[in-house]
C-alpha positions in Angstrom: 36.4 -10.7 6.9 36.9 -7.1 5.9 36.3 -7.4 2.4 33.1 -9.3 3.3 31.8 -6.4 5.6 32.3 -3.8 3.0 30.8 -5.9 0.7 27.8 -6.3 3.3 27.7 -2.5 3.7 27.7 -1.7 -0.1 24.9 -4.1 -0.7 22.8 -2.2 2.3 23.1 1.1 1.2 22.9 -0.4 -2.6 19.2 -1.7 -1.5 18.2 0.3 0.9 16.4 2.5 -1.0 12.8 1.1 -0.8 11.5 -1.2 0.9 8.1 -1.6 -1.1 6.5 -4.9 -1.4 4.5 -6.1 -4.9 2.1 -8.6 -5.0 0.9 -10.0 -8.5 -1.8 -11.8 -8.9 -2.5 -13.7 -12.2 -5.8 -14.1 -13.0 -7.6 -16.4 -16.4 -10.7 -14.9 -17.9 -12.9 -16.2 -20.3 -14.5 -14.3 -23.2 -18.1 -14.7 -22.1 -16.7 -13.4 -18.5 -14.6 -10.2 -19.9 -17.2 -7.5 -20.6 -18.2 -7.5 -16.8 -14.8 -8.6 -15.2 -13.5 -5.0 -16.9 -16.4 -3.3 -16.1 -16.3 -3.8 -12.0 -12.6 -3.5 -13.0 -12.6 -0.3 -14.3 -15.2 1.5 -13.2 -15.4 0.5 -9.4 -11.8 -1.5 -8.6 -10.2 1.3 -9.6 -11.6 3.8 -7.6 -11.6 1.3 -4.5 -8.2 1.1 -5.0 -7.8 5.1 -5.4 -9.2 5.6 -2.4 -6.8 2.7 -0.4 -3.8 4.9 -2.1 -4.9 8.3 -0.5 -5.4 6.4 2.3 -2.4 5.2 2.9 -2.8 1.6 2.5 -1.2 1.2 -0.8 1.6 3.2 -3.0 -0.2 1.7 -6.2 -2.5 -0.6 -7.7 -2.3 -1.6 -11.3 -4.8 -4.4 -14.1 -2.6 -6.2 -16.7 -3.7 -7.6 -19.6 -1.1 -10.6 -21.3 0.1 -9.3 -24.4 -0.2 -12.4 -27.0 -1.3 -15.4 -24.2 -1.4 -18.8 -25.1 -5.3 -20.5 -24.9 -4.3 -22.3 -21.2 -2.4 -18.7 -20.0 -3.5 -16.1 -17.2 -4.8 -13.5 -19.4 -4.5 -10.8 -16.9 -2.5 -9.5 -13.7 -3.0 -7.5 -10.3 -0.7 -5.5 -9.1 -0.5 -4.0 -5.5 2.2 -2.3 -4.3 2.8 -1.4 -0.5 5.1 0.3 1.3 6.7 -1.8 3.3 6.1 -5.9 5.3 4.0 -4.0 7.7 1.2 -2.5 4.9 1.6 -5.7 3.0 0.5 -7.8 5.8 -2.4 -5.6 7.4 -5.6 -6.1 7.3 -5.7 -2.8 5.4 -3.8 -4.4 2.6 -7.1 -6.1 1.7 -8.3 -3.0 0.2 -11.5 -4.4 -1.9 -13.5 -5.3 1.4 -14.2 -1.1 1.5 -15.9 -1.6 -1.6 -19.3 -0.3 -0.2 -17.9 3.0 2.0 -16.2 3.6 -1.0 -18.5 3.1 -4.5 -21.7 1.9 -2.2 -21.9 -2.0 -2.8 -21.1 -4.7 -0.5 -18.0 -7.0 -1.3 -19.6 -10.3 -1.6 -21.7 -8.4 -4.6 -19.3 -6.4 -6.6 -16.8 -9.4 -6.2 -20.1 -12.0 -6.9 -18.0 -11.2 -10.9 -15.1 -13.5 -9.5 -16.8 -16.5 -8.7 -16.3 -18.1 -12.2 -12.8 -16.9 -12.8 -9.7 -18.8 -12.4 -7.1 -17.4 -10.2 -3.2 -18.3 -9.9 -1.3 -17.6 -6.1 -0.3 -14.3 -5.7 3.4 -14.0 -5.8 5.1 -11.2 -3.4 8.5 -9.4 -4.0 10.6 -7.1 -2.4 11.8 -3.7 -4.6 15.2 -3.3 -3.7 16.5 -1.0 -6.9 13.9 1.4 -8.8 14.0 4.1 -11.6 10.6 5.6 -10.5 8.0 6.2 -13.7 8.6 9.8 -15.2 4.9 9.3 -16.6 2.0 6.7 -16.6 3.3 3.2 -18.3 1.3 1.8 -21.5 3.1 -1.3 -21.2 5.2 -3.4 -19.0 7.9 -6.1 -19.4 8.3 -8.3 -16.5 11.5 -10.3 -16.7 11.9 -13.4 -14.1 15.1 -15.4 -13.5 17.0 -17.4 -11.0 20.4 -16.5 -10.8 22.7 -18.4 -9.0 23.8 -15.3 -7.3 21.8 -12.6 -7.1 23.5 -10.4 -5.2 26.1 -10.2 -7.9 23.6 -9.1 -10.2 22.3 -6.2 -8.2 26.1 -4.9 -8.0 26.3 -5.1 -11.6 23.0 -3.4 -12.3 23.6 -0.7 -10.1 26.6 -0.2 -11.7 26.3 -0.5 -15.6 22.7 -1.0 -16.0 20.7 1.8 -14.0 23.2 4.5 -15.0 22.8 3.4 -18.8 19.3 3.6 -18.5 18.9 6.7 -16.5 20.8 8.1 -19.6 19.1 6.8 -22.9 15.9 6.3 -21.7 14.0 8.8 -22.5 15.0 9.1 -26.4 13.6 5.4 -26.3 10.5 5.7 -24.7 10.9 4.0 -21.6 9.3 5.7 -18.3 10.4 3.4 -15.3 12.0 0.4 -14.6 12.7 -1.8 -11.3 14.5 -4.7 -9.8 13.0 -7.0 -7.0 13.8 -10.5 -5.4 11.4 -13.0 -4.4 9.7 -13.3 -1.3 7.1 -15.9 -1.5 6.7 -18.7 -3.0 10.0 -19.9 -3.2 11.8 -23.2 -4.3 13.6 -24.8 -7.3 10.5 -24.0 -9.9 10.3 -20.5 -8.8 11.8 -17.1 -10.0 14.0 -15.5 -7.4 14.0 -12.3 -8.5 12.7 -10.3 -11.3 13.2 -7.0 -13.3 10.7 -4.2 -15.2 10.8 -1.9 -17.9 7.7 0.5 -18.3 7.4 1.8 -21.7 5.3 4.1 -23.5 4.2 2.1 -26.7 4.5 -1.3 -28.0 6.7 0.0 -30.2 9.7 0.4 -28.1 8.6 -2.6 -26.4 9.4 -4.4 -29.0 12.9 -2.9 -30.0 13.9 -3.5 -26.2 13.5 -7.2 -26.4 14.7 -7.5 -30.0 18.0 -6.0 -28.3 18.0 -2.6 -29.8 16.7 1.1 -28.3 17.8 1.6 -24.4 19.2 -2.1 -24.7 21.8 -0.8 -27.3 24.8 -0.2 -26.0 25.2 -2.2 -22.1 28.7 -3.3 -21.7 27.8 -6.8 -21.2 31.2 -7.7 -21.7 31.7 -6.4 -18.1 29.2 -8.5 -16.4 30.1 -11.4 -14.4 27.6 -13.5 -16.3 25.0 -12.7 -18.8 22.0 -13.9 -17.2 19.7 -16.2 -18.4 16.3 -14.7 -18.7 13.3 -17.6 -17.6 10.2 -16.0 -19.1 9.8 -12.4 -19.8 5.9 -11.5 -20.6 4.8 -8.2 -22.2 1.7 -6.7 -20.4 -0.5 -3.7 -21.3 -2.0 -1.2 -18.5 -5.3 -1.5 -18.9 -6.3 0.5 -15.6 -4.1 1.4 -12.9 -4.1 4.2 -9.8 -2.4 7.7 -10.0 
């Protein structure tokens, strides 16, 4: 019972450092579509979203575009990010609906864009270990898995990874990276948890999951288990909040 309290303890303290929720939400656009979906995109999204930050309502708000997608793939990704249960479950958290206080048109107009795309279930996961960005990300790996512990994995990664990271980083180009478990939806053919590494070019992208740059170097020999990595997707920023 002892060793199972301060193993309880460790893990609260371990996670405890944010309690930010992020909501992705894959989204399929068609060529014909793409010209205006990145136009009310970049040009009014963004700032809607802007405003939603200084308000309060959101930590961050970020447009993915797949990197290499098959023809029948989500081309492109939302991202919001909230602080905490409470702001992702608000009404607030539905930011867009302030479209017309914010750039002057009503909702059911700038979002009129929408109507013909196709749109996957927003998936929701809690941050529970984070190297905040040093600088705005040009590309993002997501990495989703299903480990049959994942508790042991967050030891290990506060342990060997994040340190190794923290250290090499920078010579190799990445800016952030994060760790987050599942919150909704959840079952046998979902992820339940998933990993990031911001970077600041393809480039290193690349080298990172070819095994080499910040990768270089992880004692994986003192992991429990190497895990076993479900899909990992490359995504460029195309617009995203300061």
């Amino acid at each position: 019972m002892k060793k199972f309290l301060l193993l309880v303890i460790s893990l609260f303290f371990l996670t405890g450092i944010s309690a930010q929720i992020v909501a992705f939400h894959p989204v399929k656009v068609s060529a014909n579509q793409l010209e205006s979906f990145l136009d009310i995109e970049t040009n009014y999204m963004k700032k809607i979203a802007q405003k939603a930050v200084e308000n309060g309502d959101l930590l961050g708000w970020r447009l993915l575009e797949t990197f290499n997608p098959g023809s029948d793939d989500f081309n492109y990704m939302f991202v919001n990010i909230y602080k905490d249960f409470n702001a992702a479950t608000s009404t607030n958290a539905n930011w867009w609906n302030k479209s017309e206080e914010v750039v002057g048109v009503k909702p059911n107009i700038l979002l009129d864009v929408y109507s013909g795309l196709e749109f996957d279930r927003r998936y929701f996961y809690e941050v529970k270990q984070q190297i905040p960005n040093n600088q705005q990300a040009s590309y993002v790996i997501l990495n989703f898995a299903r480990p049959n512990d994942v508790s042991i994995h967050m030891n290990e990664t506060e342990k060997y990874v994040i340190p190794h990271f923290k250290k090499n980083m920078k010579k190799f180009g990445m800016v952030g990276w994060g760790f987050a478990t599942k919150i909704t939806p959840q079952g046998k053919e979902y992820s339940s948890m998933m990993t990031w590494d911001s970077y600041d070019n393809l480039s290193n992208v690349m080298k990172h999951l070819a095994g080499y740059g910040v990768m270089d170097g992880l004692p994986y020999e003192k992991f429990s288990k190497i895990i076993d990595w479900e899909n990992r997707y490359i995504m460029k920023v195309i617009s995203a909040t300061k």
